[in-house]
N, C-alpha and C positions, 0 to 999 in steps of 0.2 A: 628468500625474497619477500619483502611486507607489502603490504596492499595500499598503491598508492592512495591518496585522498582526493578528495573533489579539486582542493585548492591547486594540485599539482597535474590532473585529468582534467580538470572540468566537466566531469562525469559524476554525479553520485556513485560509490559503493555501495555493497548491498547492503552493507550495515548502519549505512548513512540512512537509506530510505526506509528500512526499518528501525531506523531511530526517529525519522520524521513522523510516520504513520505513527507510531505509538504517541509522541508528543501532541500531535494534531487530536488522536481519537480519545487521550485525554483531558486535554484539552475541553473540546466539545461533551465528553459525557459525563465528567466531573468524578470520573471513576479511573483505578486503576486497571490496565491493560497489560496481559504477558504478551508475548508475538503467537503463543501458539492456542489462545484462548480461543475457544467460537464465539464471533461476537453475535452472530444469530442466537443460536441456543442461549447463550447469556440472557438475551434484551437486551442491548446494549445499541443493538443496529437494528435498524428496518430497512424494508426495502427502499425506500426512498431515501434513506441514509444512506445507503449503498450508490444511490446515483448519483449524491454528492462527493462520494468518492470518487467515483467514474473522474469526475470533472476535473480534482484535485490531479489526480493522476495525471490527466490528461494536461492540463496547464503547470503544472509540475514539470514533470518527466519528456514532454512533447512526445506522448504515445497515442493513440488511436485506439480506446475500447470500444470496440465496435462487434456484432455479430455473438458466434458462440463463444468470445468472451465476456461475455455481458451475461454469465451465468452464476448465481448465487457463491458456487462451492469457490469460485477464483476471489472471491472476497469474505470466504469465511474464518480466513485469520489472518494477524498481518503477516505470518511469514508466508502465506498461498498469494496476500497483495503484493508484498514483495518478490515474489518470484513471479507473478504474472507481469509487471512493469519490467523486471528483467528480460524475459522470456520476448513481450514486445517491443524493450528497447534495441535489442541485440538484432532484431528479425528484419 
């Protein structure tokens, strides 16, 4: 069985939103991104970077980062971004 796509769910895949985050993150940092890169340790992100991801998320995905999701390590690469928008979408 293959993993439907968005166009036939109307759901992102998880390979869809980590193909957006990667696109988006470089996008804005002018830099190349793997998914399992820290973008802390890098510099690549600050923390206030990280809150405008919050947002993207959030108006993206219709998830609610809120609480002890709102902790550094769920945004320290895009596959932990991606599994944390799964983990809240699914919830």
């Amino acid at each position: 069985m293959t993993e439907q796509t968005t166009a036939e769910t109307g759901v992102p895949t998880p390979a869809e939103i980590e193909s957006h985050l990667l696109e988006f993150l470089e996008a804005r940092t002018k830099s190349a991104v793997s998914p399992d890169l820290d973008l802390f340790a890098s510099g690549l992100v600050s923390s206030m970077f990280a809150m405008e991801l919050v947002v993207l998320l959030e108006q993206r995905y219709g998830v609610a980062v809120v609480g002890g999701d709102l902790k550094l390590d769920n945004f320290r690469t895009v596959q932990r971004i991606t599994e944390l928008v799964l983990r809240l979408r699914d919830a």
